[in-house]
C-alpha positions in Angstrom: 40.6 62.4 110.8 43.6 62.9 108.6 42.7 60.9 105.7 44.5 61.3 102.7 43.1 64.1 100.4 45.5 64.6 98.1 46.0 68.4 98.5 49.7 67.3 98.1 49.6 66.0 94.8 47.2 68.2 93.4 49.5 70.5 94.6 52.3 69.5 92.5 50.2 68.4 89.2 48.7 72.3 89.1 52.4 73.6 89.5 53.9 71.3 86.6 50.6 71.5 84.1 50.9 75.1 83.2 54.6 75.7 82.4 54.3 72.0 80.6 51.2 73.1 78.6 53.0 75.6 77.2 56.4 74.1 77.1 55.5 70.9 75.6 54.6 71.7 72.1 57.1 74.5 71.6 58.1 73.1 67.9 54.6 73.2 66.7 53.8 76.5 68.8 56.1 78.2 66.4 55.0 76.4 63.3 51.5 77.4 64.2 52.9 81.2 64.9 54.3 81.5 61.7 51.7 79.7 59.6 49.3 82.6 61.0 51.9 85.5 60.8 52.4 84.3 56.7 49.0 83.9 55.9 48.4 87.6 57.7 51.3 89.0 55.8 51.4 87.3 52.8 48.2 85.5 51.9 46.2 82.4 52.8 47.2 80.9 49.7 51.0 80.5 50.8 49.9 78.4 53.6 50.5 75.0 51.2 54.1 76.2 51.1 54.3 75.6 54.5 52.2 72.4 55.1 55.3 70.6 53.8 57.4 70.9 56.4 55.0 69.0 59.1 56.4 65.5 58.1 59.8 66.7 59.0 58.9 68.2 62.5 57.1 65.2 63.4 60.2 63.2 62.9 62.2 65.5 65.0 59.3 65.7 67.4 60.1 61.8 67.5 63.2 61.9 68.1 63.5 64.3 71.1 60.2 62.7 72.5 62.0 59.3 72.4 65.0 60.0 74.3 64.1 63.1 76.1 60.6 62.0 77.6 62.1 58.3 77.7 65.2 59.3 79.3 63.0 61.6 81.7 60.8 59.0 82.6 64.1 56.6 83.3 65.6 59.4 85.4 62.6 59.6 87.5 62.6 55.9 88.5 66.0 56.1 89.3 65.1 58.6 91.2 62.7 56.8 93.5 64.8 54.1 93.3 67.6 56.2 94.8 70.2 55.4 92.4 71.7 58.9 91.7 74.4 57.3 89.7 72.5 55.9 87.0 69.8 59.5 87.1 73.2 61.1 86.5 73.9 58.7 83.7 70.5 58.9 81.6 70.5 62.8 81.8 73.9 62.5 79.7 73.5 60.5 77.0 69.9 61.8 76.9 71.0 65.1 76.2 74.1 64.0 74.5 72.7 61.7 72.4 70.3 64.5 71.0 72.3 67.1 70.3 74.4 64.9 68.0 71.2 63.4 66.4 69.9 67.2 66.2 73.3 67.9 64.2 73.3 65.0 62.1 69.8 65.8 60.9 70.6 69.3 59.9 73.7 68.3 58.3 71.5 65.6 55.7 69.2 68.2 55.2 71.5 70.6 53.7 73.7 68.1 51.7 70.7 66.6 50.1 68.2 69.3 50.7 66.8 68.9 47.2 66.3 65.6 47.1 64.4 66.0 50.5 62.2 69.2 49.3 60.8 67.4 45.8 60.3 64.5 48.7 58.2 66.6 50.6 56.4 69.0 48.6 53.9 67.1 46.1 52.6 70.1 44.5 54.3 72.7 42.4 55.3 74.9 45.6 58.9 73.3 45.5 60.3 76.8 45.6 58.6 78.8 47.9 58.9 75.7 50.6 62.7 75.1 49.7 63.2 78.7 51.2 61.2 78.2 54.4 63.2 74.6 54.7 66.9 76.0 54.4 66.1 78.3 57.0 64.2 76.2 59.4 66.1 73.6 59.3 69.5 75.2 61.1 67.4 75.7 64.5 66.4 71.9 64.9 69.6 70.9 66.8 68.4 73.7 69.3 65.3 72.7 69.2 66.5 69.4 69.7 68.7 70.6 73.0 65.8 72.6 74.5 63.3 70.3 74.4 65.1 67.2 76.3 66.3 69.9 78.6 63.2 71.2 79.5 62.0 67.3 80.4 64.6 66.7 83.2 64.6 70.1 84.1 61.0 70.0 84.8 61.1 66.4 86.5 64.0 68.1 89.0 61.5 70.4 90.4 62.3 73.7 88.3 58.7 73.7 86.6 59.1 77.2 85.6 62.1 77.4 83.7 61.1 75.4 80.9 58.2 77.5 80.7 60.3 80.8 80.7 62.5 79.8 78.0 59.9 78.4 75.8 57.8 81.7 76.6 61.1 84.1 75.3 61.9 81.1 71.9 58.2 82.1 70.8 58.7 86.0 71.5 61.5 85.9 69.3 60.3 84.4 66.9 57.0 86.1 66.5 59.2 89.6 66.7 62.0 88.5 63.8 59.0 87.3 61.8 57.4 90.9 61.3 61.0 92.1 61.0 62.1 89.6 58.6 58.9 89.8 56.5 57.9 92.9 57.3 61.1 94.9 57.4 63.9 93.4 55.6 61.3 91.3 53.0 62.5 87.6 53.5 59.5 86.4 52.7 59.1 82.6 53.7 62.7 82.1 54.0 62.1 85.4 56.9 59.7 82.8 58.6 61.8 80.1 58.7 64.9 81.9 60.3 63.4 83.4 63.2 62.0 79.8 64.3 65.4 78.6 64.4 66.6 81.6 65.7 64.1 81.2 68.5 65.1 77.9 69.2 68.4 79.6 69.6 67.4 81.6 72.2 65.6 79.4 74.1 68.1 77.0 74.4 70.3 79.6 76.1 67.7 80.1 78.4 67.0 76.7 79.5 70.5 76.4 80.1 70.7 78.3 83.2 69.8 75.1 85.2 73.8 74.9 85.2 74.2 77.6 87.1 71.6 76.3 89.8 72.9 75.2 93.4 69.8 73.7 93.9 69.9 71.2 90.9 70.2 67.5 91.4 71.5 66.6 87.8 75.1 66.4 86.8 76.9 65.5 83.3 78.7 62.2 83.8 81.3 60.5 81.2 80.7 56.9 80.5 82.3 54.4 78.4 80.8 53.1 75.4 79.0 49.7 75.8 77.2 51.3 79.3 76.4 54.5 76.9 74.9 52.5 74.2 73.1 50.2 76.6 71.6 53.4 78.0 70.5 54.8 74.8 69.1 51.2 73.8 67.0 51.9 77.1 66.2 55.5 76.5 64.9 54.8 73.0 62.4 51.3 74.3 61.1 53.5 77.4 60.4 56.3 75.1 59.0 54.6 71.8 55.9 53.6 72.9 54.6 57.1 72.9 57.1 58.8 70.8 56.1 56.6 68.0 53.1 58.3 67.3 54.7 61.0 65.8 57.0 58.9 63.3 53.5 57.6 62.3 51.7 60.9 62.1 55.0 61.7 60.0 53.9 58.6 57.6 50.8 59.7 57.7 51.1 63.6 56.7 53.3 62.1 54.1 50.5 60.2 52.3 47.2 62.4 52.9 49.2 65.6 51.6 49.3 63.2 48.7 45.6 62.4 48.7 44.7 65.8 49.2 46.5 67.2 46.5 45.1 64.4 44.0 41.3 65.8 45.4 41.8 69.0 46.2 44.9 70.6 44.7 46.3 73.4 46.5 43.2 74.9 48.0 42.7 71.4 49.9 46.5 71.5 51.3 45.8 74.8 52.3 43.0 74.1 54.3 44.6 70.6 55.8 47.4 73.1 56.9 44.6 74.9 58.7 43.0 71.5 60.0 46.6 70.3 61.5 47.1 73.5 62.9 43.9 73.5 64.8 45.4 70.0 66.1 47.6 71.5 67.6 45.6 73.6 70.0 43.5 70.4 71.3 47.5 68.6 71.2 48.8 71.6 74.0 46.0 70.2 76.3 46.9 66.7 75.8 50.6 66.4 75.7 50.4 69.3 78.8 48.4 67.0 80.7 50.2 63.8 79.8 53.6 64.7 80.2 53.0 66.3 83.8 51.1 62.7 84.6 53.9 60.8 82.9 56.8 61.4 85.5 54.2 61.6 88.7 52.9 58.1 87.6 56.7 56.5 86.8 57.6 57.2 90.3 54.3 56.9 92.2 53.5 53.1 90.5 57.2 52.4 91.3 56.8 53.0 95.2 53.4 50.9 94.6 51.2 54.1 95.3 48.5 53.3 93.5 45.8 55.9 94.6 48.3 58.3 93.6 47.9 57.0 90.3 44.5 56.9 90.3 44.3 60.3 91.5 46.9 61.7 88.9 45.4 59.7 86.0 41.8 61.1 86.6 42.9 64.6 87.1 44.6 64.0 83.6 41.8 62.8 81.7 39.3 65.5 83.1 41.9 67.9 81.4 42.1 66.4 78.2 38.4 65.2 77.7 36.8 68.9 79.1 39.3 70.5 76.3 38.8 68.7 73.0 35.0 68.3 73.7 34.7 72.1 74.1 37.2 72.8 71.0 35.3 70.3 69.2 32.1 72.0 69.7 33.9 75.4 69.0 35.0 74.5 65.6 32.0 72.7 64.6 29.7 75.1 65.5 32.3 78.5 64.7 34.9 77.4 62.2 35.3 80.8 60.8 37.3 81.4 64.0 40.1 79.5 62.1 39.2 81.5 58.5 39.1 84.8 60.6 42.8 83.8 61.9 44.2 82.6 58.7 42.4 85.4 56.5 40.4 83.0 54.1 38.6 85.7 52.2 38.4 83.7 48.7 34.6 82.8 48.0 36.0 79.9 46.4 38.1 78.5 49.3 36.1 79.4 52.3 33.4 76.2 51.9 36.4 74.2 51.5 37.8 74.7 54.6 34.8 75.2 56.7 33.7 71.4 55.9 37.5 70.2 56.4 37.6 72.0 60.0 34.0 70.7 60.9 34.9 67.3 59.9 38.0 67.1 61.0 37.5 68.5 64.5 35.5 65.5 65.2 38.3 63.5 65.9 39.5 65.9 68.4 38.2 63.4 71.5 38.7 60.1 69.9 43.0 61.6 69.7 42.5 62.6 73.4 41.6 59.6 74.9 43.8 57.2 73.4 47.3 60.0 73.3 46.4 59.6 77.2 46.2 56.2 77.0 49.4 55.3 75.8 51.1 57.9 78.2 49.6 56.0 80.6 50.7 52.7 79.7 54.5 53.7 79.0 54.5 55.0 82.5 54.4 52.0 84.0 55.9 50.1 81.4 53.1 48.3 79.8 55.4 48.9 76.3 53.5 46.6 74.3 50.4 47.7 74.5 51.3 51.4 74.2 53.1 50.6 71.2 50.2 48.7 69.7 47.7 51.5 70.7 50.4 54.1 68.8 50.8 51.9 65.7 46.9 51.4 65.1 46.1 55.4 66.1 48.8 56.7 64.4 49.0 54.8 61.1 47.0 51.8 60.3 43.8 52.7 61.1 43.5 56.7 59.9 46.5 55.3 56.7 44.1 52.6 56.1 40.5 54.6 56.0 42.1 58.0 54.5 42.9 55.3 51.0 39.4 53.7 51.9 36.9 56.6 52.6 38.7 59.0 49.9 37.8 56.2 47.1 34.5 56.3 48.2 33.3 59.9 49.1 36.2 61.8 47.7 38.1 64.6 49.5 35.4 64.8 52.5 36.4 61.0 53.2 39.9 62.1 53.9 38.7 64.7 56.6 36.3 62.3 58.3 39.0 59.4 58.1 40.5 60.7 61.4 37.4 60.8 63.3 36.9 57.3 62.5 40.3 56.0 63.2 40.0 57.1 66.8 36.9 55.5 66.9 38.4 52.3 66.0 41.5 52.8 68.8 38.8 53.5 71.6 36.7 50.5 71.1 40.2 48.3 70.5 41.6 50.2 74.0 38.2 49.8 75.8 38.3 45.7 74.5 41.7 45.1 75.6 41.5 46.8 78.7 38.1 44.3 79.5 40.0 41.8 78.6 43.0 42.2 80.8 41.3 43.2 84.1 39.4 40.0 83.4 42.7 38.2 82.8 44.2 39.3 86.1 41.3 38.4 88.4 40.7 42.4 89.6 44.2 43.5 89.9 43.6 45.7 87.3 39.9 47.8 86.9 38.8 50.4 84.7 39.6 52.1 81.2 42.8 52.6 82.2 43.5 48.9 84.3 44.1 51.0 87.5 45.7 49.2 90.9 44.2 50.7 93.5 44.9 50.8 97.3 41.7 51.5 99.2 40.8 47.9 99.5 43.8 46.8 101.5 43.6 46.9 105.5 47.0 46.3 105.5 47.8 49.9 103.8 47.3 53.2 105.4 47.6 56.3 103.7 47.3 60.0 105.2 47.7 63.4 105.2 48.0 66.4 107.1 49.0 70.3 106.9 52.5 71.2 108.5 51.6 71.9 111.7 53.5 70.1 114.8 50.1 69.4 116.9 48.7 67.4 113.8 52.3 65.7 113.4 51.8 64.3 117.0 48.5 63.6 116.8 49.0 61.8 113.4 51.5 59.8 115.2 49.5 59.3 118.0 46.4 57.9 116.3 48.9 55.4 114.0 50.3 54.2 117.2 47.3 53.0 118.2 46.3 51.7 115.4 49.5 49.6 115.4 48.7 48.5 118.7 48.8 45.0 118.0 52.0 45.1 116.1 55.2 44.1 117.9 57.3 47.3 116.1 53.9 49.9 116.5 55.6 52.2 119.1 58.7 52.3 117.2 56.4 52.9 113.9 54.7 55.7 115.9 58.2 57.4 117.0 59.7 57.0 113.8 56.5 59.1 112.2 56.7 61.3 114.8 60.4 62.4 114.2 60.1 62.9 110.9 57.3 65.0 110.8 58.3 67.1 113.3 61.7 67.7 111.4 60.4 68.5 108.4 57.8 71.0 110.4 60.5 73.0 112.1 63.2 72.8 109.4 60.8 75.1 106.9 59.0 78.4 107.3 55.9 76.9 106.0 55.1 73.1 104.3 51.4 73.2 103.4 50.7 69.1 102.9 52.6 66.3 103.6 51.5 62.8 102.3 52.1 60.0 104.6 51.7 56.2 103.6 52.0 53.2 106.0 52.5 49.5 104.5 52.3 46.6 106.8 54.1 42.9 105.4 54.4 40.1 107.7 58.4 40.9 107.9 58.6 44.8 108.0 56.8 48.0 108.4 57.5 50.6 105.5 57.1 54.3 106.0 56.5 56.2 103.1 57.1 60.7 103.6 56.4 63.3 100.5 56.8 66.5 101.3 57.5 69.7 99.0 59.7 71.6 101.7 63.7 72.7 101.6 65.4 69.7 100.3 66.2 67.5 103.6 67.9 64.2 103.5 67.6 62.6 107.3 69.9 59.8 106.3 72.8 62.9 106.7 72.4 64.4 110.0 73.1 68.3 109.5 74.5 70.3 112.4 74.2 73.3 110.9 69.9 73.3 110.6 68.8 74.6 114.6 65.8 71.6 114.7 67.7 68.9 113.1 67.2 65.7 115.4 66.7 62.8 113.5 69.5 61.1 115.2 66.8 59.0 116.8 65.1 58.1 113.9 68.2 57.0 112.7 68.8 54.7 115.8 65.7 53.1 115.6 64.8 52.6 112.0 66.2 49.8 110.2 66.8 51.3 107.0 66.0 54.9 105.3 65.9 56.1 102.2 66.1 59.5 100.4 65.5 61.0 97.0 64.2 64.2 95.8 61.9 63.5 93.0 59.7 65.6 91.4 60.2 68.6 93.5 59.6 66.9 96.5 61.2 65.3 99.5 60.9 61.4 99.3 61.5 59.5 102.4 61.1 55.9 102.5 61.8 54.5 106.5 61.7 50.7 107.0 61.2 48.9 110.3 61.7 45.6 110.5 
């Protein structure tokens, strides 16, 4: 009757998607905003002074991924391991750690910014991207801050403020550009400055978590071998995924190359295009990854693995649905992206058209196995995620671009990333055979799932937060438990917890409840996304609070608030 359905955690996946969709690629949202806004203003053809610069936000992209996603992910399993101590201790060197990175960056770039612009820029551009550089590069230790904030800020259950303050950076910046451009004629270097000055802005934004009384996250001062062990931490727990981008950085570096060698500047204009349009299919899957990333950490940590399942399926319906219908978009309608961009020259236009169509068949291939890594870092399969993100990221499309360009030219570069992710799905889908084989059905699937359903000794429900469905629950689980020495404690234990939760909120829609039998003890897991409520603190000041006999009769209890939600664990011995 009140079988698990998962209303709960769909629940919380819908409420952490949509701000993270947007949220998550902020850098390259206002990349793509002002590659549009300059080609608009001043001409298609500036677009390869622009193109450039994607080597460098990758790498900065790498950095705040690694410790702010990895620290984030860290957090969270302290979290649900309820150490608050060492939760408190990853959010500050996290966010520490990157803003002095961030500085350091911007610092190098303008002492040797020279050096680093004939580095970047193969073609004869040098000028014209040396402005857009000088000025973008004073926003990237904000950008650096804002991003790793909005991480832990959305893992504490404030979904919506990263979301707001990535909403206002991009505002900004899309206003300052037709000001700076429009108005006061800065050209590319106009571009540049209201990115960073968006980043500015946002970063004040995010930073109103402070001021919350309802946050869970504190700064914390440490000394310097437990600081540095962190960050060693930080950096292996984020890698595995973050990698990909210092690859993609390796990457852009050498096709820019090829393309220029092909197609001069007309080809690097139109690879501009192509990455940009990677970007749209890269909102979808970094949204949906990220929101999976912290609900997996925390549900494979308690062991919940229909949670997983559920999470990781709801994930890769996302990201497949969107890059097979932008993939049959571009194909079929590529001049949406020459309409946007303004590519009116007769000589260009087939140019680009056969570098989006070819491109843009990659566009599933990128989803699958960008999910797949996600996945794998979650619950810390490292070394395979790493090996996935090395052979995606730079081997395979490195390897074939050099390959496939010496045979068919410049269309060999374009249909070099299709092909790489070809070769990462079939090594993914060989491995994964391979290790469910390996562990004698622990693991099934594409994405070596655990799963729960098979296991009498597990029960998992839920119901709607109403007290007759409480007792009932309880009721029907005491029964159940009948031939269990501790069942009617079980059953009064589940009981008072429910009811407490019921009558301490105006209204709790679905709560998850999850029963583990061992031959020693009886574990009682509670989710719920009411007012935050720790029963291990008896609080005379809520009207219904009377777990002091749940805390007489269970043998252990333990509290965190993860995720936006209430997690109690009761054990019974």
């Amino acid at each position: 009757m009140y079988e698990r359905n998962y209303k709960l955690l769909s629940s919380k996946f819908r409420e952490l998607f949509f701000p993270t969709l947007f949220t998550s690629m902020t850098g390259n949202i206002s990349i793509f905003l002002d590659s549009l806004i300059v080609s608009n203003l001043l001409g298609a053809t500036v677009l390869a002074s622009i193109q450039p610069i994607n080597p460098l936000i990758t790498f900065v992209n790498l950095i705040y991924w690694m410790i702010g996603l990895g620290g984030s992910v860290l957090c969270a399993v302290s979290k649900a391991e309820f150490d608050y101590e060492k939760s408190n201790s990853i959010f500050s060197v996290s966010i520490k750690t990157l803003l002095i990175i961030g500085v350091l960056i911007t610092l190098i770039c303008l002492l040797f910014s020279s050096q680093i612009i004939a580095i970047l820029c193969p073609s004869d551009n040098k000028a014209l991207f040396g402005q857009f550089f000088l000025a973008y590069i004073i926003g990237i230790p904000f950008l650096c801050y804002m991003m790793s904030m909005s991480y832990f800020v959305r893992a504490d259950g404030f979904s919506n403020l990263p979301f707001k303050a990535s909403l206002l950076c991009n505002i900004v910046n899309l206003c300052l550009d037709f000001i700076f451009i429009l108005v006061f004629d800065f050209g590319l270097a106009g571009a540049g400055l209201a990115t960073a000055i968006g980043y500015m802005v946002g970063s004040l934004y995010v930073s109103t978590y402070f001021f919350s009384k309802e946050r869970t996250l504190k700064f914390i001062r440490l000394k310097v071998k437990p600081y540095l062990n962190h960050v060693k931490n930080i950096c292996k727990s984020g890698f595995s995924s973050a990698s990909s981008q210092l690859y993609i950085t390796i990457k852009l570096f050498v096709v820019n190359m090829l393309v220029v060698a092909f197609a001069g500047v007309t080809g690097l204009g139109a690879f501009n295009i192509c990455f940009n349009s990677l970007i749209i299919i890269s909102m979808f899957i970094i949204g949906a990854a990220q929101t999976m990333s912290p609900m997996v950490s925390v549900y494979f940590k308690e062991a919940d693995y229909s949670g997983v399942n559920f999470v990781v399926k709801r994930a890769f319906k996302i990201v497949l649905a969107s890059s097979i219908i932008l993939t049959l978009l571009f194909v079929i309608y590529p001049d949406i992206l020459l309409m946007l961009y303004r590519v009116k020259n007769p000589a260009d236009v087939p140019i680009v058209v056969n570098a989006i169509r070819l491109f843009s068949l990659s566009y599933v291939g990128l989803s699958i196995s960008s999910l797949y890594m996600y996945y794998t870092q979650a619950i810390e399969e490292n070394k395979i995620s790493s090996t996935v993100s090395i052979l995606e990221g730079l081997i395979f499309p490195v390897a074939l671009a050099i390959l496939l360009s010496a045979i068919m030219g410049i269309n060999g570069v374009w249909i070099s990333f299709a092909v790489a992710e070809v070769f990462t799905v079939i090594f993914i889908y060989a491995y994964s055979k391979y290790k469910n084989k390996k562990t004698n059905g622990d693991y099934s699937g594409f994405f070596m799932n655990k799963n729960n359903k098979d296991n009498e000794n597990i029960l998992e429900y839920a119901i709607n937060g109403e007290i007759e469905e409480a007792v009932e629950l309880s009721k029907n689980i005491g029964e159940h438990l009948s031939d269990v020495k501790s069942g009617t404690i079980v059953n009064l234990a589940i009981e008072e917890i429910l009811v407490n939760i019921i009558n301490i909120n105006d209204k709790v829609d679905f709560i998850d409840i999850i029963v583990k039998i061992d031959d020693d003890s009886i574990l009682i897991s509670i989710k719920d996304p009411g007012i935050e409520f720790n029963p291990v603190i008896e609080n005379d000041e809520l009207q219904f609070d009377n777990i002091s006999v749940l805390n007489k009769i269970a043998d252990k209890i333990e509290y965190a608030r993860v995720l936006g939600l209430n997690s109690t664990v009761i054990h019974i011995n």
